[in-house]
C-alpha positions in Angstrom: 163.7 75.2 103.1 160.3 75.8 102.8 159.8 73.3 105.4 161.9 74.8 107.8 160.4 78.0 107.8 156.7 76.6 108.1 158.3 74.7 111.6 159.9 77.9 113.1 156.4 80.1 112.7 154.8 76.7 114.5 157.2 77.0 116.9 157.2 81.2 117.4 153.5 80.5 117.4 153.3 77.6 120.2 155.8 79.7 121.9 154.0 83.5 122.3 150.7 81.5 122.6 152.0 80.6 126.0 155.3 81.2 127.1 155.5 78.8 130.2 156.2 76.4 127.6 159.4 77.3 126.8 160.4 77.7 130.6 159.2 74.3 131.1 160.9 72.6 128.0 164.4 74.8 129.5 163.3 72.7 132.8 163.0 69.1 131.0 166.8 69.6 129.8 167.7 70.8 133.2 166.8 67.6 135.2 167.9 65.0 132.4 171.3 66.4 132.8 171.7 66.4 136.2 170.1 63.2 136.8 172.4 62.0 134.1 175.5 62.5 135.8 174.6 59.4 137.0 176.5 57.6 134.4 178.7 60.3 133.6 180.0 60.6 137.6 181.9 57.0 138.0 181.5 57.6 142.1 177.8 57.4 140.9 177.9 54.9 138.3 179.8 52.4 140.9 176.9 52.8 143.2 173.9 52.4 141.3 175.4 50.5 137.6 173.0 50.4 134.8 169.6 50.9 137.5 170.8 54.7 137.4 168.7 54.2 133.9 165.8 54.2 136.4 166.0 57.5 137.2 166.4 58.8 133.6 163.0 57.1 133.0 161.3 58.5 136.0 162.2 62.2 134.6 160.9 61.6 131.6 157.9 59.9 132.0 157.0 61.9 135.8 158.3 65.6 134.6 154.3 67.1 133.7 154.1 71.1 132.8 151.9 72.3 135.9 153.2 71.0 139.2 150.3 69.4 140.3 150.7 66.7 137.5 154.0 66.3 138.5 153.7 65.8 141.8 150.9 63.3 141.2 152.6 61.3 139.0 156.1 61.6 141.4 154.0 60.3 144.4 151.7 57.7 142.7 155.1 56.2 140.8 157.0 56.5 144.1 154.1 54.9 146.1 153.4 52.2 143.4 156.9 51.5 143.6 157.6 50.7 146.6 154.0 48.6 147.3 155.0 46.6 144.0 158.6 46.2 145.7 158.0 44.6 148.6 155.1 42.4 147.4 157.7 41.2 144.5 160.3 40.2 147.2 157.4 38.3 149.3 156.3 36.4 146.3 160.3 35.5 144.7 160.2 34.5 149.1 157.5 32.3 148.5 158.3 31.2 145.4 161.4 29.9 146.4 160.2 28.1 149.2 158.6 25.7 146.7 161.9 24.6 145.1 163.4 25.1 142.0 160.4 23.5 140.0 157.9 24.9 141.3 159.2 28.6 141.6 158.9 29.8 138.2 155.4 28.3 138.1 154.3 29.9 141.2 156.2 33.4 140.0 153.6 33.0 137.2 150.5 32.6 138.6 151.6 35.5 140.9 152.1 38.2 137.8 149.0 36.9 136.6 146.7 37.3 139.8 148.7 40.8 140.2 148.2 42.0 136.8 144.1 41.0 136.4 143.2 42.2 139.4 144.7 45.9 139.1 144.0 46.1 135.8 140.4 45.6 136.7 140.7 48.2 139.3 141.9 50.6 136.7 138.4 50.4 135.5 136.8 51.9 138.5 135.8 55.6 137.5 137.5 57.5 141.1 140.5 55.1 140.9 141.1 55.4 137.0 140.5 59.6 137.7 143.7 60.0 140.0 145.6 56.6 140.8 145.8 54.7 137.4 149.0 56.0 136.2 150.7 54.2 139.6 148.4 51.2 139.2 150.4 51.0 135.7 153.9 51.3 137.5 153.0 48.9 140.0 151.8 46.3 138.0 155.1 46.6 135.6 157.5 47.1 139.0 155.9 43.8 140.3 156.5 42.5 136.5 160.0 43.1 136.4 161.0 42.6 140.4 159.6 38.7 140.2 160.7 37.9 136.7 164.4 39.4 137.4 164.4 38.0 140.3 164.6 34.4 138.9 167.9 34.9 137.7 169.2 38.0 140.2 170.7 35.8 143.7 171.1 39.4 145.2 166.9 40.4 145.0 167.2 42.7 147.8 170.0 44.8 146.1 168.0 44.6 143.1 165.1 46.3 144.4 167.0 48.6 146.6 168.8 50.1 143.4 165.6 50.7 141.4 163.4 51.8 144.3 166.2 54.3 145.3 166.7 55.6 141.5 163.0 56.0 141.1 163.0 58.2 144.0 165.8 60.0 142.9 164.5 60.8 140.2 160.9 62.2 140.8 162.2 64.0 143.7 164.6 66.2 141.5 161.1 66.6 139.1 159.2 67.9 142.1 161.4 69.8 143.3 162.8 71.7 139.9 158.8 72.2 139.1 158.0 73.8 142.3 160.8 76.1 142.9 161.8 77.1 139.2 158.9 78.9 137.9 156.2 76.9 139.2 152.9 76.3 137.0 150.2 75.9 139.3 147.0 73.6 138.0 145.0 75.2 140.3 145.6 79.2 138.7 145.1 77.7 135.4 141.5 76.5 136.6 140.5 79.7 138.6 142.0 81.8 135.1 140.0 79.3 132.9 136.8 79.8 134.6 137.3 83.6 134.8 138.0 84.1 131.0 134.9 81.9 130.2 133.0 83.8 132.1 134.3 87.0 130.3 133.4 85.0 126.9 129.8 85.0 127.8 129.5 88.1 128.5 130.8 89.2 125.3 129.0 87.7 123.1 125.5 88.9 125.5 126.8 92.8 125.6 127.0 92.8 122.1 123.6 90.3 121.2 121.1 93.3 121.2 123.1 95.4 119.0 123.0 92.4 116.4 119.7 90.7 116.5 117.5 94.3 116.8 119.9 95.7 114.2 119.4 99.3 115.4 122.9 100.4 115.4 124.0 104.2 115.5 126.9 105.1 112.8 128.7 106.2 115.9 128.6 102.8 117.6 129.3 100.4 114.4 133.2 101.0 115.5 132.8 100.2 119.2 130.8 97.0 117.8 133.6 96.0 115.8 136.1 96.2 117.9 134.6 93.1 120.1 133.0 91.4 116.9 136.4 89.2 117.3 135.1 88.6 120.5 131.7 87.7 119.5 132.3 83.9 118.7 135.0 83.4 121.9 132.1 81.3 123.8 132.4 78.3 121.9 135.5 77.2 123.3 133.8 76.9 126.3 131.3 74.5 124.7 134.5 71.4 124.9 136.2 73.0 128.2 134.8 69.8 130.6 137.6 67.6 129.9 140.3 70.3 130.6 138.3 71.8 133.4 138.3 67.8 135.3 141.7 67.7 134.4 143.1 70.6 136.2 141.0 69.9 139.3 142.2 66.7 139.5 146.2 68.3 139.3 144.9 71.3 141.4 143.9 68.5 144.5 147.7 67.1 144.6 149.4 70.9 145.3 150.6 72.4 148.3 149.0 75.6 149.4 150.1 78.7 147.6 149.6 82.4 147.3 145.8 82.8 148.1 145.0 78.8 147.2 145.0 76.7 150.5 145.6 72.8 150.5 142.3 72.2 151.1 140.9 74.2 148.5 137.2 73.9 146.7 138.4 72.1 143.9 134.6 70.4 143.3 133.1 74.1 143.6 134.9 75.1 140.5 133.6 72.1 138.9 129.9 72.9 139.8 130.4 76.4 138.7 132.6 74.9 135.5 129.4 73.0 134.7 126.8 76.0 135.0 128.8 78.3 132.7 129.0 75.3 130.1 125.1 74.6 130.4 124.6 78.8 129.5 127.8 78.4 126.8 125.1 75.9 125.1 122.1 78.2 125.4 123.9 80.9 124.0 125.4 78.9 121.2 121.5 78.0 120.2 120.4 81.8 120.6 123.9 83.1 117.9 121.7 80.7 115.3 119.1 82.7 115.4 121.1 86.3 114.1 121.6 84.6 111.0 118.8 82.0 110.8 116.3 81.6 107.7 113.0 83.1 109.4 114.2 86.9 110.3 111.9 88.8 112.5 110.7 92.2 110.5 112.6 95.1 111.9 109.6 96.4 113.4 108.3 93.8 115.4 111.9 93.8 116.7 111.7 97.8 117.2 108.7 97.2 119.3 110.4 94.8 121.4 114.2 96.2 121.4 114.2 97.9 125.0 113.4 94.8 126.8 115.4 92.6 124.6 118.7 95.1 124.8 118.4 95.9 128.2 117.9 91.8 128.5 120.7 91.2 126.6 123.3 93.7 128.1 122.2 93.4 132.3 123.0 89.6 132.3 126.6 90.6 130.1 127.0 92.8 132.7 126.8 90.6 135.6 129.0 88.5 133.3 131.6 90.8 133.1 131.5 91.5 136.9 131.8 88.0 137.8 134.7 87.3 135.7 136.4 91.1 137.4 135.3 89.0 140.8 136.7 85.7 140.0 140.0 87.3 138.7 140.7 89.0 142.1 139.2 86.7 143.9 136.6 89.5 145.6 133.1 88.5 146.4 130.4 89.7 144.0 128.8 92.6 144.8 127.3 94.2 141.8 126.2 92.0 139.5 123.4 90.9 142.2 121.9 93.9 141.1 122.8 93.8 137.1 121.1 90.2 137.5 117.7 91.5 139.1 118.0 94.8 136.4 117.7 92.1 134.0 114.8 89.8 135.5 112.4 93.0 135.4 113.2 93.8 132.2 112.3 89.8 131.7 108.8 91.3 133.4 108.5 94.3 131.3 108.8 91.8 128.1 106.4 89.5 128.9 103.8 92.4 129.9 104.6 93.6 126.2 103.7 89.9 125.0 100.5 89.8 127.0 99.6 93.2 125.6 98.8 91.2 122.2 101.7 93.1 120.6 102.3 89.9 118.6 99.0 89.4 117.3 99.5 90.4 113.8 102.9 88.4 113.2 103.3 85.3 111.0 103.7 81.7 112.7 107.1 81.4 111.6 108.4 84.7 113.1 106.4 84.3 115.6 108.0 81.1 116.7 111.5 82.8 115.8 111.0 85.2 117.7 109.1 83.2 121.2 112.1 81.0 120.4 115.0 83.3 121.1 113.4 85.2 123.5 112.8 82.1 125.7 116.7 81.1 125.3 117.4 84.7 126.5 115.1 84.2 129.9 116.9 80.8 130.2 119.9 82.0 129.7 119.3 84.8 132.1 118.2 82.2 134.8 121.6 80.5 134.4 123.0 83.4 135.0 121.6 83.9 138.5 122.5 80.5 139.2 126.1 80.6 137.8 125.9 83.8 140.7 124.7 81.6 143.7 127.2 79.5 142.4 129.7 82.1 142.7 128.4 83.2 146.2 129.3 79.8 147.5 132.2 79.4 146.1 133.8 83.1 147.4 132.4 81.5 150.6 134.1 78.3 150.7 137.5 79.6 149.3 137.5 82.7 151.6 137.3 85.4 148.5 138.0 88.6 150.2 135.3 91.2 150.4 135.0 94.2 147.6 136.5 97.5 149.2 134.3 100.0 147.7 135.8 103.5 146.5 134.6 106.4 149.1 132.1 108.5 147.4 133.6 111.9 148.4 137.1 113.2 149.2 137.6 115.6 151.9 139.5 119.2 150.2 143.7 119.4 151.2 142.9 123.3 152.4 140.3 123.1 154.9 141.1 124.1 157.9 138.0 122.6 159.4 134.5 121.5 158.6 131.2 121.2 160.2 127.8 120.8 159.3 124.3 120.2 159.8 121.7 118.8 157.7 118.7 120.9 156.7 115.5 119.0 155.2 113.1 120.3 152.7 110.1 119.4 151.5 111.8 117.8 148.8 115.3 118.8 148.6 117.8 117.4 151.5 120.0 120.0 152.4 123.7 120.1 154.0 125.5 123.1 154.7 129.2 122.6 156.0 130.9 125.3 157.0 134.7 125.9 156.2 136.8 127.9 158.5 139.0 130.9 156.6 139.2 128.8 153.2 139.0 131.7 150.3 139.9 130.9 146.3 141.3 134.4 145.8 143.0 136.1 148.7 143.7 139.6 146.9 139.8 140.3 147.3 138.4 141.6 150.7 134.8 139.6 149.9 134.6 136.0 151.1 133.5 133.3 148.5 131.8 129.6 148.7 131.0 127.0 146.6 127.7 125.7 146.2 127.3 122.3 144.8 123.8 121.1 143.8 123.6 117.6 143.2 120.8 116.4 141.4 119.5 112.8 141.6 117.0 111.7 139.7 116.4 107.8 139.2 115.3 107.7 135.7 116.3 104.9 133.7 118.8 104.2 136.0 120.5 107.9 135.1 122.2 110.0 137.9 122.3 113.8 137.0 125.3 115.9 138.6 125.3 120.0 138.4 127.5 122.6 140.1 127.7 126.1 140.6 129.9 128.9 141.9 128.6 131.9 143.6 129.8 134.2 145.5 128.2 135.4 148.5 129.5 137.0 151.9 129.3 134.5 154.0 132.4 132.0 154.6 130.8 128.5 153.5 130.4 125.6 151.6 126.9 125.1 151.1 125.8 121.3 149.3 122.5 120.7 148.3 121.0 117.6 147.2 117.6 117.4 145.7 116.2 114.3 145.2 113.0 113.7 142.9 
């Protein structure tokens, strides 16, 4: 009993990990039992006989869960098929033209030349990567066509049966697939890459917080909420495999949704390979939070503006890529999260050439130098896994980012004008507004005056307002910039 119960939480598990799966396994029973009406149906049965078992094999060896698997296994049995048919009825031709002693000898040597020299084509690296499952089929189609054909008078009927069952059945696999909640490959690859992009940047928005170990009371919450989070990044360490895999699906679909037929498929790869090479760099830098030389907190203290500003620009640009790749919008923003970072790679290394350092032991020392060189790699990586980006939203035809407007426009005017007034250094814009008044039951007219007060410090924007009232009919902005 206890047995049972341990198979149905597998089962719930495998199930809410990814729900497709039970759609697809709902579409597996579909197409067995309609391609098995082939023996049930005697009309059916009388035309095809025991070959209709064909067809039952090509379901259940073709049917794949995405539909670019299945559709490159359909067309590569399918092709494989019907090459390995008609060479099999030229060789039993042949064959037979040598009499009945030589035939079978002549058969052999055929199956043997056939099978040698596409099994040693199967090792050839682009042919074994999308054409070696119908190498398989065609060397056992060829197999079976010559060897049954020794003892089959009607050859032609033979192949005619199996060829026509074989494309029975992948045809009702590639159909069901696309048309009955299709899985596309090539979505899978674009989500993959997105969500290991977001993995990164997890684990780099929440590495200053953890390695200068400066955390406020009123932040340890928000840090625990993503320290689940923290360790996501090593599954993209072992993500190559998958990544080639779903490419190679991805490049036997039709076009879909926002995914032409033609689509960069090698781009993702290139970009797939980037994000792997950072996934490394990072896993190196986690060792050091935990490792056996510890920096003293105030060497760190020293250093922490840099390092968390560092740390938490590239996670940013991280985090906007991923936003980018999911809607499939051109970067915009992290180009400047990504340069935020490389000057606070310059403000470090001014810091370091200060002889800041100068009283630290070797082994922190080299702790330290260590980490802080995986961070500037990894923040290189991070501008190429950008230009990366760049060229793929190019190639694939991303749309452009529509930015928000800044300011909306107020439902009661009635009409608004306005010229701008420059200061020495305030900029000044008065708009007027024709008859617009907050409180009618007074006789005085009102405005609103709106200063707006930029200052670039530290990358903070400062906004303040105020209400007067005043007897003119206007609404006055002012922006003073410092």
């Amino acid at each position: 009993m206890e047995k049972v119960r341990e198979i149905v939480r597998e089962g719930r598990r495998v199930a809410k990990e990814d729900p497709r799966r039970v759609v697809h396994s709902f579409k597996v029973g579909l197409v067995l039992a309609l391609i098995s009406s082939f023996y049930y149906y005697q009309p059916l049965y009388d035309s095809f006989g025991v070959n209709a078992m064909w067809a039952v094999m090509t379901v259940v060896v073709v049917f794949e869960f995405s539909v670019g698997a299945t559709l490159g296994k359909g067309l590569n049995r399918v092709a494989a098929t019907l090459f390995a048919g008609a060479l099999g009825i030229g060789a039993h031709h042949l064959a037979s033209l040598s009499g009945s002693t030589g035939e079978p000898i002549l058969l052999a040597i055929f199956v043997f030349l056939q099978a040698a020299l596409s099994t040693f084509v199967r090792f050839f690296p682009r042919v074994k990567a999308r054409y070696d499952y119908s190498l398989l089929i065609f060397i056992l189609t060829f197999a079976l066509i010559s060897v049954s054909g020794f003892r089959e008078e009607q050859v032609l009927v033979l192949t005619h049966k199996r060829i026509s069952t074989v494309i029975i059945g992948g045809l009702s696999c590639v159909l069901i697939s696309i048309f009955v909640c299709p899985v596309w490959a090539g979505q899978d690859l674009h989500s993959l890459l997105a969500s290991n992009v977001e993995k990164l940047s997890f684990f780099l928005l929440d590495f200053g917080d953890k390695y200068c170990e400066t955390v406020e009371d009123g932040d340890i919450k928000e840090v625990d909420k993503r320290k689940n989070d923290f360790g996501n990044y090593k599954s993209v360490l072992n993500s190559k495999s998958y990544e080639e895999s779903l490419a190679n699906f991805a490049k036997w679909e039709p076009g879909h949704g926002q995914f032409r037929f033609r689509h960069p498929w090698k781009q993702y790869l290139a970009t797939g390979g980037i994000i792997r090479q950072c996934a490394y760099r990072i896993d190196a830098l986690n060792s050091y939070l935990n490792g056996d030389f510890k920096v003293s907190s105030d060497i760190k203290k020293k250093l922490e503006e840099p390092l968390r500003r560092m740390s938490s620009e590239s996670g940013k640009a991280m985090k906007e890529m991923s936003i980018s790749f999911k809607k499939m919008t051109k970067p915009s923003s992290s180009d400047l999260h990504v340069q935020n970072a490389q000057s606070a790679c310059k403000s470090l290394s001014s810091l370091l050439n200060s002889g800041i350092l100068k009283e630290v032991e070797p082994l922190e020392l080299i702790s330290l130098l260590t980490a802080i060189s995986l961070l500037i790699d990894i923040i290189n990586l991070t501008e190429k896994i950008l230009e990366s980006l760049h060229e793929l939203a190019s190639a694939a035809r991303f749309k452009n980012k529509i930015e928000p407007p800044v300011l909306a426009a107020k439902p009661k005017a009635k009409s608004i004008c306005g010229r701008p007034t420059k200061c020495h250094g305030d900029h000044v814009v008065t708009i007027g507004n024709d008859g617009y008044c907050d409180d009618t039951s007074k006789n005085d007219n009102r405005s609103l005056e709106v200063l707006i007060h930029e200052k670039q410090e530290e990358g903070d924007t400062h906004l303040h307002s105020s209400c007067d009232s005043c007897c003119h009919n206007s609404l006055r902005v002012v922006v003073e910039c410092r």
